[in-house]
C-alpha positions in Angstrom: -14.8 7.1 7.1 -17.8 5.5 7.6 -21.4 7.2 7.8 -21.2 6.3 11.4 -18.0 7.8 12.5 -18.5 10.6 10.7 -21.9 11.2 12.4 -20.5 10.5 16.0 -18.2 13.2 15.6 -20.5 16.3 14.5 -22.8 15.1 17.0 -19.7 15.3 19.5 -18.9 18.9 18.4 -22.4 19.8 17.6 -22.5 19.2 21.8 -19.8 20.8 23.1 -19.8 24.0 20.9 -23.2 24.2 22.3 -22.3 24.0 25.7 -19.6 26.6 25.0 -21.2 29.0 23.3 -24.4 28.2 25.7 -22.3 29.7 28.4 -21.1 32.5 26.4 -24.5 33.6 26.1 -25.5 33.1 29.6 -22.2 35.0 30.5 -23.6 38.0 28.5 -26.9 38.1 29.6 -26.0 37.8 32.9 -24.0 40.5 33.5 -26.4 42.9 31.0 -29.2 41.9 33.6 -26.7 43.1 36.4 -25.6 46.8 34.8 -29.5 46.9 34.2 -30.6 46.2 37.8 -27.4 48.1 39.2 -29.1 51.1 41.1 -32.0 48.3 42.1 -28.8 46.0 43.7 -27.1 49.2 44.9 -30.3 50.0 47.0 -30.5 46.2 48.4 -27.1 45.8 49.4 -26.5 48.7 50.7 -30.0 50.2 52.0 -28.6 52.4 55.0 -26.4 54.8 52.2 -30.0 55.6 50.5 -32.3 55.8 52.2 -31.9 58.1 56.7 -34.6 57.1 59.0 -35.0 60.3 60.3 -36.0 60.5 64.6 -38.6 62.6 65.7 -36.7 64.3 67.6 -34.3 66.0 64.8 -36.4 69.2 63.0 -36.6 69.8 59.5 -34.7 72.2 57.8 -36.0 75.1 55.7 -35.1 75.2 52.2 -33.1 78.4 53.1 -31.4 76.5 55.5 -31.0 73.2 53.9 -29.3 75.5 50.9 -27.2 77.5 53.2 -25.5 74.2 54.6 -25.1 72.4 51.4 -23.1 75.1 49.9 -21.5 75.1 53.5 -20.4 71.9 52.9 -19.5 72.0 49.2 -17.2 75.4 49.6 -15.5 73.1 52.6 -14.7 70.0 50.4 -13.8 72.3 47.4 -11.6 74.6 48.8 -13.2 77.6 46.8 -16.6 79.4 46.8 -19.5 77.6 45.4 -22.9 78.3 45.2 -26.3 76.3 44.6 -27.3 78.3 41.2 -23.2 76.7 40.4 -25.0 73.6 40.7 -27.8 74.2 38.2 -25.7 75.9 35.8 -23.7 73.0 35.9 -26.6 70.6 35.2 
């Protein structure tokens, strides 16, 4: 083969191994940049399931209170008596 040939053909493969493994790492970093930003995207797509716009009109709850419902609500969905210090135990 002649010097020529021989140079059009790595030059060829020198390209489109490049391109492949180009997109290989673009692949990767793009979807690292995703899992790091996820709670960021989470809040952007989604903002009414973070953050409540609470009215004027509604009063805030003690922390006795706000307590007293949350287990409320917990020993409802779990069937069984739950408590908050369950919560911090479990932390």
């Amino acid at each position: 083969m002649s010097y020529r040939i021989f140079r059009r053909i790595f030059l060829e493969l020198h390209l489109w191994l490049g391109i492949a493994s180009g997109f290989i790492l673009f692949v990767v970093c793009l979807s690292g940049t995703i899992l790091t930003f996820d709670t960021e995207i989470r809040h952007f797509v989604d903002p009414d399931r973070y953050f409540v716009n609470a009215s004027e009109v509604q009063t805030r709850l003690s922390a006795d209170e706000l307590i007293a419902k949350v287990e409320t609500e917990l020993y409802r969905r779990a069937g069984r008596e739950f408590s908050a210090n369950d919560m911090i135990a479990a932390a």
